[in-house]
N, CA, C and O of each residue as an XYZ file, in Angstrom:
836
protein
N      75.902    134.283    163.246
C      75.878    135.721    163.516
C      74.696    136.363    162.807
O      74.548    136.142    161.606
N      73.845    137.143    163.466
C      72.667    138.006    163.378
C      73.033    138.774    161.927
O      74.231    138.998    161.750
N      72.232    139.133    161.027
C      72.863    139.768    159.652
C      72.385    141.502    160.650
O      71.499    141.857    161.428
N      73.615    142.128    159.988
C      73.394    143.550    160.545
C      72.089    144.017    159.856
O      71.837    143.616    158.720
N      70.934    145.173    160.759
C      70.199    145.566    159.907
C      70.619    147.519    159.704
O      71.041    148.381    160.474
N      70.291    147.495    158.537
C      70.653    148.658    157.529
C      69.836    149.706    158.574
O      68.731    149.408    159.027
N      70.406    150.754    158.840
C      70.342    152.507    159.608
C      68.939    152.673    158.851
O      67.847    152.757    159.414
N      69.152    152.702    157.585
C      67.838    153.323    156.832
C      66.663    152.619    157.112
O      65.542    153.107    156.973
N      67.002    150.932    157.694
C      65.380    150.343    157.905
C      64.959    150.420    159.350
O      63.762    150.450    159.637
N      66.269    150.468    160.630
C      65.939    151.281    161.506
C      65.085    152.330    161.681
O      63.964    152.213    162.176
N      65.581    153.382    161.284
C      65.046    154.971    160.720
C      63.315    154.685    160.084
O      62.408    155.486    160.310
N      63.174    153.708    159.472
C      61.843    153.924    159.007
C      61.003    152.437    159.820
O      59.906    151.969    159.515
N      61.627    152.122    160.529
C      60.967    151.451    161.536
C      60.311    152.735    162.993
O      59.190    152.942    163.459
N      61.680    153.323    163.279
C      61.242    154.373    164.243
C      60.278    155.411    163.840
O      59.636    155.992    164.715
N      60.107    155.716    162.519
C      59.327    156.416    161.792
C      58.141    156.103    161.918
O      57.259    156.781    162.444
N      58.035    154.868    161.358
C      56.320    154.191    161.352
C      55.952    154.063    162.840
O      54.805    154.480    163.002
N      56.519    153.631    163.996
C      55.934    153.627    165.282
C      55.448    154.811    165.799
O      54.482    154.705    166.556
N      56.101    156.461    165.460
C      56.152    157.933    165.427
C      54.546    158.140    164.523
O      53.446    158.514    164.930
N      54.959    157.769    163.346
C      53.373    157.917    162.906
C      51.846    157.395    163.165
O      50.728    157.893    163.031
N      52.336    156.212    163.579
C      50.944    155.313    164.090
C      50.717    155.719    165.954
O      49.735    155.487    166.658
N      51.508    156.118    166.176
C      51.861    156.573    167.389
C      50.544    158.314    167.871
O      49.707    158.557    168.741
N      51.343    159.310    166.239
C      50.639    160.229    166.112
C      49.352    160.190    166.099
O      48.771    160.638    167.087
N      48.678    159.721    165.132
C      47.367    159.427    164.505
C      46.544    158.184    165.902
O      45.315    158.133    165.951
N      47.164    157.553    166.618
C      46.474    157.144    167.861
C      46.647    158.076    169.209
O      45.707    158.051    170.004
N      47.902    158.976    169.543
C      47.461    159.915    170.132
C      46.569    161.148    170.031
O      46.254    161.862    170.983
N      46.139    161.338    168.545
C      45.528    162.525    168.337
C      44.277    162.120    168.229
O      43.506    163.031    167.929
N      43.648    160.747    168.411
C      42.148    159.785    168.013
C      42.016    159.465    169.729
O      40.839    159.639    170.047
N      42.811    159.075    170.853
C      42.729    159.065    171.923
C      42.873    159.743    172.956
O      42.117    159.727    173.927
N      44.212    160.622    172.777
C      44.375    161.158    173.871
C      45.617    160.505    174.625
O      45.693    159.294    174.834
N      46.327    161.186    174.908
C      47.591    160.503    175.666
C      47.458    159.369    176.163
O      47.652    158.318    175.553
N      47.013    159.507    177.665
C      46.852    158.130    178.408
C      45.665    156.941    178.162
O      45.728    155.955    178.896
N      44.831    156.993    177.380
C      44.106    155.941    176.960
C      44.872    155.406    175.589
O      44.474    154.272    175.321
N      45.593    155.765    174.897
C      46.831    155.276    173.837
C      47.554    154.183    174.849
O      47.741    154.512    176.020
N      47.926    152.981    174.413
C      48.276    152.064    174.870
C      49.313    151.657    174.086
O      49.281    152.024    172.912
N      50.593    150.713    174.604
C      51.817    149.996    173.584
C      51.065    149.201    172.666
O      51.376    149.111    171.478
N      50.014    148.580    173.215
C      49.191    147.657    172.477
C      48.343    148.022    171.299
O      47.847    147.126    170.616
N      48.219    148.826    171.121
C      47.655    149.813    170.185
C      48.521    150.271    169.342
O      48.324    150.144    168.133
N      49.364    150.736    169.717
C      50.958    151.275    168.582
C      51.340    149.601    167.914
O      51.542    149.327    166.731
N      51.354    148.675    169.075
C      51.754    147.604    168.458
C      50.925    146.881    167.615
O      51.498    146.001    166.971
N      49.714    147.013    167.439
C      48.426    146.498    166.995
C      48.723    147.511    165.414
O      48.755    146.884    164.356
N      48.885    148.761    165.397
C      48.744    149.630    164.240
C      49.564    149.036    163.133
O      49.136    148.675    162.037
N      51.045    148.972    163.652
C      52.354    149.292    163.026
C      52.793    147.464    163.278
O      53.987    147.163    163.291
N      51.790    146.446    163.451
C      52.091    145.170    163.565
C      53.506    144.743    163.729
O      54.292    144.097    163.036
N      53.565    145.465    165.159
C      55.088    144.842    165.800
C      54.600    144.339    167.233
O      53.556    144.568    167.845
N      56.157    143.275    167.678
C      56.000    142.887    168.764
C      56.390    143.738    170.215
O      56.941    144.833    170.103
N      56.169    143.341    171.189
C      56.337    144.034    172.204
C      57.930    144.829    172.337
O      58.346    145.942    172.656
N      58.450    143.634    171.925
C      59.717    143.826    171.565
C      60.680    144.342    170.396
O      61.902    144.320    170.251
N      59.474    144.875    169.521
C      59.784    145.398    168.170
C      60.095    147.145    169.019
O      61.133    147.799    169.121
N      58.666    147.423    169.499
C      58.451    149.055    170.419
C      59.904    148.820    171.212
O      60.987    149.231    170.797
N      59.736    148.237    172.166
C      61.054    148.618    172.708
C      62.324    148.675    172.457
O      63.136    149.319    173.122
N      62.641    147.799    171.183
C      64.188    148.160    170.698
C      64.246    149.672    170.402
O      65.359    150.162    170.213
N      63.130    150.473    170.341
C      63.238    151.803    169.924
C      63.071    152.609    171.103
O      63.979    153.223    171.664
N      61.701    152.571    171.498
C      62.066    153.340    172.812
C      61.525    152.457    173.980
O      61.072    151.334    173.756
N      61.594    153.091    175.464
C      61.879    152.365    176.593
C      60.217    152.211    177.016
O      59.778    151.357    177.786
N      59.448    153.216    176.340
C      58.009    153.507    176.451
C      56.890    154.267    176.149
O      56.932    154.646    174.979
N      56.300    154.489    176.510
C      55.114    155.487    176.033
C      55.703    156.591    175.773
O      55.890    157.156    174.696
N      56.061    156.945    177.106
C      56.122    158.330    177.381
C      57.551    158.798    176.184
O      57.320    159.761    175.453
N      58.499    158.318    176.093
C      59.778    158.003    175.121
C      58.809    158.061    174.111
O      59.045    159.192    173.687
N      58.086    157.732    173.575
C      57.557    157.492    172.143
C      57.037    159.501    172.039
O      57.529    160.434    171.404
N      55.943    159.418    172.939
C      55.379    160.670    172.930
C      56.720    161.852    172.798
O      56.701    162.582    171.806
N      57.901    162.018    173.846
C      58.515    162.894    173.753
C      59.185    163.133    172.465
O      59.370    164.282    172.064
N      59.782    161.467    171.392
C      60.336    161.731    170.422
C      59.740    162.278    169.611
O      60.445    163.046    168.957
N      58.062    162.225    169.145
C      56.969    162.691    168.482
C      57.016    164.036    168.854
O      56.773    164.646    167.813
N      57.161    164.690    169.587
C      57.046    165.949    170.279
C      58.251    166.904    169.426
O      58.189    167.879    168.678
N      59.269    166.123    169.933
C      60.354    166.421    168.851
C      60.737    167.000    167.876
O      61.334    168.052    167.648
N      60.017    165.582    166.885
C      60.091    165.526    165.307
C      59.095    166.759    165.095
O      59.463    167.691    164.380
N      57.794    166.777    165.726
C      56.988    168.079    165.320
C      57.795    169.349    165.147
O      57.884    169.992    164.102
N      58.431    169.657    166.428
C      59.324    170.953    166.181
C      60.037    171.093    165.402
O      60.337    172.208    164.977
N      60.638    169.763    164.879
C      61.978    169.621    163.899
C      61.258    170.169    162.716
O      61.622    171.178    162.113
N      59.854    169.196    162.313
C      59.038    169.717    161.171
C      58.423    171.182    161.084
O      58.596    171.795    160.031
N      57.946    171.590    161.786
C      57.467    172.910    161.987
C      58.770    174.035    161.950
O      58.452    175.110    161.442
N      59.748    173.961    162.274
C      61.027    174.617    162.231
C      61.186    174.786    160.676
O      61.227    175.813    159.997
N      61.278    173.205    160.253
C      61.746    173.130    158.740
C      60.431    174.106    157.899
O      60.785    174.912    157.038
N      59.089    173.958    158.204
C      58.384    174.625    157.662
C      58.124    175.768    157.588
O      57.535    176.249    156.620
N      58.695    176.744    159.074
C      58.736    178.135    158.671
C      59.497    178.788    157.886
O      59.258    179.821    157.260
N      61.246    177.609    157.975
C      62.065    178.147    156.759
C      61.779    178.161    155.323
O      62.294    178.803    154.408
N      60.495    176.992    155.352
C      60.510    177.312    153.979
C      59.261    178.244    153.132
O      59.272    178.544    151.938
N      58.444    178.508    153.930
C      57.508    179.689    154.280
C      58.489    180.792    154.009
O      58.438    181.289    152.884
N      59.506    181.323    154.987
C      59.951    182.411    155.044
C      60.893    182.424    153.615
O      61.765    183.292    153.641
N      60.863    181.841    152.743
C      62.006    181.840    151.464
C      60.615    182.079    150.481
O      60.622    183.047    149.720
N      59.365    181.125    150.521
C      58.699    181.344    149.871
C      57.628    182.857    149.611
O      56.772    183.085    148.755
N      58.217    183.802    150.926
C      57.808    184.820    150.788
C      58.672    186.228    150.889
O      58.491    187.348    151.367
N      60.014    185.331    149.956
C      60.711    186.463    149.658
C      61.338    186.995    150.359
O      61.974    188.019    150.110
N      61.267    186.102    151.936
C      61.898    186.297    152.806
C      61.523    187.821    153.679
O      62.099    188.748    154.248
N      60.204    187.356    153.347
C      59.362    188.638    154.620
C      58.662    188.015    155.697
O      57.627    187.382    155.491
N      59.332    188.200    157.225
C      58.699    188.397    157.828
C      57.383    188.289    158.528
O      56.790    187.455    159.212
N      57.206    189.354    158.116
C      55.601    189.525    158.063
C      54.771    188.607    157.784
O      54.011    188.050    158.576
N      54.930    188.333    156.183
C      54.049    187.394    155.871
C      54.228    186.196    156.327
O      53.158    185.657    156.609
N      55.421    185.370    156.572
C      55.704    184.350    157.520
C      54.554    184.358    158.710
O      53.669    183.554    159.004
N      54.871    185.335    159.135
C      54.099    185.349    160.811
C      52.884    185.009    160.228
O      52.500    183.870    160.494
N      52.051    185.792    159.384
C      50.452    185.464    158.953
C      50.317    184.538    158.302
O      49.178    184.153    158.040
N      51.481    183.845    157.804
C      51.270    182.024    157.914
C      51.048    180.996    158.808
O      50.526    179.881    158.804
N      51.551    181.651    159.490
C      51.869    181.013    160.467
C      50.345    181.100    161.311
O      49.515    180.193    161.369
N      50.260    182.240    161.837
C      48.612    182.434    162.059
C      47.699    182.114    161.234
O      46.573    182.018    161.722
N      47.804    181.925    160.196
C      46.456    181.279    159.496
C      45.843    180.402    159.458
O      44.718    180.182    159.008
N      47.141    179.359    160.336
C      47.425    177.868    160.106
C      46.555    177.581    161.357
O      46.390    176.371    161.507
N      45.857    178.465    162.447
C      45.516    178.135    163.524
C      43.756    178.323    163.081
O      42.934    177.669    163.723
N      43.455    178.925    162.354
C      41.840    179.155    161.882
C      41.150    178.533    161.196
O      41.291    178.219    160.014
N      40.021    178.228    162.212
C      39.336    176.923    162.229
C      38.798    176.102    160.795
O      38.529    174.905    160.893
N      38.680    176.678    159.703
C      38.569    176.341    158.481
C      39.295    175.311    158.438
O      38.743    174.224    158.269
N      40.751    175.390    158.584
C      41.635    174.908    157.725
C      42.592    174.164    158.916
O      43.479    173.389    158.559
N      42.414    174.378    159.994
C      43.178    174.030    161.362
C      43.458    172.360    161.265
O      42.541    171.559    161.083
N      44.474    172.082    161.372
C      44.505    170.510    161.812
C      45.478    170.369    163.601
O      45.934    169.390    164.190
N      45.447    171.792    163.936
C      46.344    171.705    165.072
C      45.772    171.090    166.163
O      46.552    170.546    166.945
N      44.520    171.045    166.414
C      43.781    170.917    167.824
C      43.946    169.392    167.494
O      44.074    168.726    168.521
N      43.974    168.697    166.384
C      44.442    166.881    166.846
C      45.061    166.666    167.796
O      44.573    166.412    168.898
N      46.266    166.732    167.527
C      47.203    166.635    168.666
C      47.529    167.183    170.455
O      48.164    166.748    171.416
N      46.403    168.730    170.053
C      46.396    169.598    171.205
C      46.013    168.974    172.533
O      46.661    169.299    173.528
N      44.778    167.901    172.660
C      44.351    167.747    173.555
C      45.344    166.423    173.715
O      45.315    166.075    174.896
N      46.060    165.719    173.064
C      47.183    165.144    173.720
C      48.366    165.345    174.782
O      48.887    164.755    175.729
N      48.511    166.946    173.798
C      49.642    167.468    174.575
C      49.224    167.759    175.620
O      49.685    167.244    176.639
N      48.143    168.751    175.652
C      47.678    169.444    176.957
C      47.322    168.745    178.106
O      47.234    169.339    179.181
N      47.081    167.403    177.992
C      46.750    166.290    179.216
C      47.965    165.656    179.401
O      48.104    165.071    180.475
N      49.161    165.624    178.366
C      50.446    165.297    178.792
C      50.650    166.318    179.941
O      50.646    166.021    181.136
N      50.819    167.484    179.459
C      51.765    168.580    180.037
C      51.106    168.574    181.635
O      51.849    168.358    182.593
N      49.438    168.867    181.840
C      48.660    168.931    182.995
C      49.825    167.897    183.682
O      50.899    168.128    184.239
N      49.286    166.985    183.454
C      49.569    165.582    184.262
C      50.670    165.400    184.355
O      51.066    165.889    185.413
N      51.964    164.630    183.434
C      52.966    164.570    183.841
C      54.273    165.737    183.552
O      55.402    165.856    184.028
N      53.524    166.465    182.577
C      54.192    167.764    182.486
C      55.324    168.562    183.457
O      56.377    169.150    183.212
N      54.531    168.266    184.728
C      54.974    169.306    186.277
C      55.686    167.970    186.908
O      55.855    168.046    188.125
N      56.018    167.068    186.444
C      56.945    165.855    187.356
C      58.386    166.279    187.152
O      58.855    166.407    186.021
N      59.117    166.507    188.308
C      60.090    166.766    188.369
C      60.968    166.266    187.336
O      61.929    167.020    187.182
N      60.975    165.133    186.481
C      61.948    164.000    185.761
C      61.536    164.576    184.892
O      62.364    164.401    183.998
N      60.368    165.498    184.339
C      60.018    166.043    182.883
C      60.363    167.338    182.557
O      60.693    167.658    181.415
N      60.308    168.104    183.488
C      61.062    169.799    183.660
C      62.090    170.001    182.267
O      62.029    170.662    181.231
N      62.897    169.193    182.780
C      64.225    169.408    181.312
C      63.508    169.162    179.654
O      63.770    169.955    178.750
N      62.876    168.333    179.509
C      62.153    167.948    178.777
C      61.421    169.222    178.338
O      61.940    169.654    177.309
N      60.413    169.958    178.756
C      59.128    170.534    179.203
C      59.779    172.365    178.774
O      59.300    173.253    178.069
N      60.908    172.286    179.517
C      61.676    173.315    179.437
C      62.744    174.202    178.006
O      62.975    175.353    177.635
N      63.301    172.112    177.425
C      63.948    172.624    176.583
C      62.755    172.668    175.331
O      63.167    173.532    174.557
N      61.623    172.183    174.864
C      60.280    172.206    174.152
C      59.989    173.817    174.337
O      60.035    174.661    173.442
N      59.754    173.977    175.387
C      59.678    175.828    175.157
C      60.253    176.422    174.989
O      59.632    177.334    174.442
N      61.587    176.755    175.090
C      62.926    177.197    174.553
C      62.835    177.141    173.051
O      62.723    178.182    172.404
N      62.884    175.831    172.413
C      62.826    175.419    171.298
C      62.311    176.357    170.202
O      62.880    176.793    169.202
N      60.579    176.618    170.863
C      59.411    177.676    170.238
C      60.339    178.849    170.685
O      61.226    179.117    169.873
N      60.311    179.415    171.544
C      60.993    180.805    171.619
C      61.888    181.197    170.763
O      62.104    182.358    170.417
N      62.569    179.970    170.311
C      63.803    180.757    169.627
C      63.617    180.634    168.331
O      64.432    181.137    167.557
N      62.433    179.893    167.840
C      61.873    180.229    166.622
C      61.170    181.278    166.667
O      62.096    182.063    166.464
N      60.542    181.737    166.739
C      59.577    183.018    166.871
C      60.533    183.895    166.975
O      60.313    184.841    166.219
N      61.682    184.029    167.688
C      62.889    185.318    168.557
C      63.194    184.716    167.045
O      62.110    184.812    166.469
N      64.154    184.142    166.133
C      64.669    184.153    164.909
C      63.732    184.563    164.294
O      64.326    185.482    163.731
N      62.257    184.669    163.762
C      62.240    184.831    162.532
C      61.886    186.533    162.829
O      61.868    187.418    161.974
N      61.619    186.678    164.288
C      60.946    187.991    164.284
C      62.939    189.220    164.157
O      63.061    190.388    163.788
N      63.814    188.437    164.541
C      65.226    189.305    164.599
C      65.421    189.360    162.986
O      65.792    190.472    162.610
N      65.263    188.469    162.025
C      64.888    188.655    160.468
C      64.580    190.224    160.483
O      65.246    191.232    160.246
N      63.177    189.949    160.896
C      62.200    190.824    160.111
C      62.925    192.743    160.914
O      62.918    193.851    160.377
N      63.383    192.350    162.177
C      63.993    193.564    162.335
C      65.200    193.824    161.668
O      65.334    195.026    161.443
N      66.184    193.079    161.248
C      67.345    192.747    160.271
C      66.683    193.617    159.182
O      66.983    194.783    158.926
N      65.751    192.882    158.592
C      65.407    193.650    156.972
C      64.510    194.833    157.362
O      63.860    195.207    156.386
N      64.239    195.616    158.589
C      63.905    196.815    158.071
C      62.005    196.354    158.605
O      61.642    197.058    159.547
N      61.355    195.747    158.312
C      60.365    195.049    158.550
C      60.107    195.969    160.068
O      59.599    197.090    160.040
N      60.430    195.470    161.020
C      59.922    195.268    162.388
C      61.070    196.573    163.073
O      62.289    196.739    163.119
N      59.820    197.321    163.538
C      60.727    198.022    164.749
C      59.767    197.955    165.985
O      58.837    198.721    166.237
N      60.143    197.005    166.610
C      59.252    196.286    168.014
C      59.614    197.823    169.523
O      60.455    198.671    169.819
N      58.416    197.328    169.942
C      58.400    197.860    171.050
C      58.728    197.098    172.470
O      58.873    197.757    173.499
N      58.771    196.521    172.464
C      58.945    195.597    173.556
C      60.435    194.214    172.940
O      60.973    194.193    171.833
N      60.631    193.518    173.813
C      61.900    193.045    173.876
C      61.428    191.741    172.631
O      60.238    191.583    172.362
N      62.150    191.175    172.187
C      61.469    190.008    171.164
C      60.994    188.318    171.579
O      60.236    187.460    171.126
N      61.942    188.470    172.705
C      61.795    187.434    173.552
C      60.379    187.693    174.121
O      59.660    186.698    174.032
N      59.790    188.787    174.690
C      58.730    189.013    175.286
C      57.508    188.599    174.224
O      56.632    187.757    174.419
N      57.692    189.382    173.124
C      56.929    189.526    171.793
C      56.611    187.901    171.156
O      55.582    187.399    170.704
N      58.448    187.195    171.422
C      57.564    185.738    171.406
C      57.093    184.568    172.152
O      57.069    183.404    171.751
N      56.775    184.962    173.129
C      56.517    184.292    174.694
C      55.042    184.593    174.460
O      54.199    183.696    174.421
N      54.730    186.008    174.291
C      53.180    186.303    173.509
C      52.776    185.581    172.163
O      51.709    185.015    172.398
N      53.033    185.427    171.285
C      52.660    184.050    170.462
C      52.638    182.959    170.986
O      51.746    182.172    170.672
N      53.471    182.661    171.794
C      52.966    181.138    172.136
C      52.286    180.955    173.108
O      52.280    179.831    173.610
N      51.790    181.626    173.465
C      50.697    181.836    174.703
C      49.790    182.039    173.955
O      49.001    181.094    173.962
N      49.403    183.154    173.033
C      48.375    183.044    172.543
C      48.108    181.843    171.263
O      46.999    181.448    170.904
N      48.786    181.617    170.978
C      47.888    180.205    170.359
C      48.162    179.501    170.685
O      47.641    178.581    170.055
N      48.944    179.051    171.623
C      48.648    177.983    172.315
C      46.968    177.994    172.975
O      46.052    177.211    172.724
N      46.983    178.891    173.664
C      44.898    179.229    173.537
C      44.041    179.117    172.543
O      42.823    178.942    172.579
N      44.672    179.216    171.767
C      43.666    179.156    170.543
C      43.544    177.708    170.288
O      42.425    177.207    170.173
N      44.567    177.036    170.196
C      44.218    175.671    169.456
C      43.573    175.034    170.824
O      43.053    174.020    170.359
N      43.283    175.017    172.276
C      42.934    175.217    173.208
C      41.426    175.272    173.119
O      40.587    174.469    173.526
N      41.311    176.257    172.575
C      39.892    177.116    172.386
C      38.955    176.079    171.230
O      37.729    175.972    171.218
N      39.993    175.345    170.253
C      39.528    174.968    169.158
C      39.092    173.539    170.002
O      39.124    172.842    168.988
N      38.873    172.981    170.618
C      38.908    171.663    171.463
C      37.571    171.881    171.934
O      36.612    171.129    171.758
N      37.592    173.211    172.681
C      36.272    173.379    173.470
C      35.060    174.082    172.729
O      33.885    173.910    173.053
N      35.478    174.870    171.725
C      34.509    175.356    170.484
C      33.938    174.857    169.490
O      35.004    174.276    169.281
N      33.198    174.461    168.546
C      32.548    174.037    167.631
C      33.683    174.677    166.363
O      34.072    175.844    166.322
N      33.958    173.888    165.664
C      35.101    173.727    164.683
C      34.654    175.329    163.687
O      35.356    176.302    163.407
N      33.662    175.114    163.471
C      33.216    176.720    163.060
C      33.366    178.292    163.505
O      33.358    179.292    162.786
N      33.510    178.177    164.967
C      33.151    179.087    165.502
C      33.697    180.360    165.345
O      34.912    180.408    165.533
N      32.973    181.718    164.966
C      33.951    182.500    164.313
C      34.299    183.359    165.304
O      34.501    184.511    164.918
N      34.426    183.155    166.432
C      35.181    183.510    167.259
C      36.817    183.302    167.640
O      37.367    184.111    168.387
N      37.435    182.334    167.158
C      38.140    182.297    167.084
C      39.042    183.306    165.745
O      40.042    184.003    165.917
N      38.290    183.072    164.467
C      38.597    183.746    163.832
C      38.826    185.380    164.248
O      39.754    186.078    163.836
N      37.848    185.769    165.079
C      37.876    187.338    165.371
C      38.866    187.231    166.027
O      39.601    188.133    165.625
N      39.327    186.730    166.741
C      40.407    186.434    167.876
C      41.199    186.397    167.167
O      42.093    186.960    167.799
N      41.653    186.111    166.134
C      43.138    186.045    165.450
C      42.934    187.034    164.448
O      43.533    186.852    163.388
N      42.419    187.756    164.527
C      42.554    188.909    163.498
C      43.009    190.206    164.512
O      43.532    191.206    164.021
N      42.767    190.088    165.911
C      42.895    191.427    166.928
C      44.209    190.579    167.243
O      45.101    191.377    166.956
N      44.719    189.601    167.601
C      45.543    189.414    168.177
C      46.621    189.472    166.676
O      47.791    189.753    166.940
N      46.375    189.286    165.521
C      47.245    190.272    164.220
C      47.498    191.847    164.493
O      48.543    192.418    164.180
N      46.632    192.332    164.984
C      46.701    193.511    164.814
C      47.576    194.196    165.920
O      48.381    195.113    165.759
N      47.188    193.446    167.261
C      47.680    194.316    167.934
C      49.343    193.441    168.376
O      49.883    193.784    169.428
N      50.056    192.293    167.448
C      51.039    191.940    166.809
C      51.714    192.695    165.820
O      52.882    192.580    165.451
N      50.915    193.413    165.468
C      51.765    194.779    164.527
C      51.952    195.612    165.313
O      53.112    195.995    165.463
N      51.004    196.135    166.015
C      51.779    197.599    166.619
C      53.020    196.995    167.905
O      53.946    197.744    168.218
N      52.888    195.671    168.517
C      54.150    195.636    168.792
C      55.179    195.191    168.323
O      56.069    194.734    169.041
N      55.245    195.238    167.107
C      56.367    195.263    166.322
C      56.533    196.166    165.240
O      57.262    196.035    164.257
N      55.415    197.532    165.676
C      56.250    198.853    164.988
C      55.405    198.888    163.467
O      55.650    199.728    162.601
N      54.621    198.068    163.364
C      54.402    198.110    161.729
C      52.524    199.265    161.941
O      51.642    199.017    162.764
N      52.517    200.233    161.061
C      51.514    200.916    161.029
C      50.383    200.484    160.625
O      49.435    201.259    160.757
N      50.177    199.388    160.130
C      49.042    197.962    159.649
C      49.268    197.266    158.927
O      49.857    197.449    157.862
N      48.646    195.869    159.563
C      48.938    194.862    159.089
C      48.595    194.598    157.578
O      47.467    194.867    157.165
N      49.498    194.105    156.799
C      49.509    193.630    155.740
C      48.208    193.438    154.815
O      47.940    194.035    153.773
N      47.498    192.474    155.457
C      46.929    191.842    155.357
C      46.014    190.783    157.087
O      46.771    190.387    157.973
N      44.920    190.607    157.171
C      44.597    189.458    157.795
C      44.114    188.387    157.482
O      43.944    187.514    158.334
């Protein structure tokens, strides 16, 4: 009889394929990333990848995932580390997209040739669907906070307010792909799109940019 293997070496088996996974989709690009390549990184067999997932695309969606899971966990702890404002959350959150300091556009042009391409396949919709949901209802939580504490008296619905964040940087990290890593255009771009993020949410100026 096979000796059972331990959850925890599972877990950091699926882990390491997720990471070597990352760091070759964000150096290639979705579809030139190969099993052979994950398997080449993370020195497993063909059959190591598949006890975990069924394939590429399975690998990519769980990665997709864990990002939100991480990014979720990171605004909560943003939003505690600032005393639990709001505000300043959000301009963390935006800061994190300017080109200085940006590490978002790695991954961007992965996603964005995922989504083009197999994005719109009927079998991915649910997928595709519940990923945007996901963002919405982070942005709709932290911005119902900031109206909770007094912070935010929005003009428009919050759902709307965060459908507009993720549209707009989703452009931005977009922008950062096709721009020269410098370009301070982007920067100007996230300082108007701060601003005019305050007046729809009621605040008479921004904090800070």
């Amino acid at each position: 009889m096979a000796p059972k293997v331990p959850a925890s070496h599972k877990q950091q088996r699926r882990d390491t394929i997720l990471t070597a996974a990352k760091t070759l989709f964000a150096q290639k690009g979705y579809e030139a990333t190969t099993i052979q390549d994950i398997m080449d990184v993370t020195k497993s067999s063909r059959g190591g990848i598949y006890a975990y997932f069924a394939n590429k695309e399975a690998i990519f969606h769980a990665l997709l995932a864990t990002l939100m899971e991480e990014q979720a966990k990171w605004v909560a702890t943003v939003y505690e580390q600032t005393n639990k404002k709001a505000w300043q959350t959000l301009l963390t959150i935006i800061h994190a997209y300017r080109p200085v300091t940006s590490e978002i556009p790695k991954l961007t042009a992965a996603i964005t040739e995922y989504m083009y391409i197999y994005g719109r396949r009927p079998e991915n919709s649910a997928f595709v669907s519940d990923r945007y949901q996901q963002g919405l209802a982070l942005y709709t939580s932290l911005l119902q906070k900031g109206v909770t504490s007094g912070e935010f008296q929005p003009i428009a619905p919050l759902q709307q307010i965060s459908s507009y964040c993720i549209t707009f940087l989703d452009g931005i990290a977009i922008s950062q792909l096709m721009l020269t890593t410098h370009s301070p255009s982007i920067s100007d771009q996230l300082d108007l799109f701060i601003l005019s993020l305050a007046q729809m949410l009621g605040k008479e100026a921004p904090d800070s940019l």
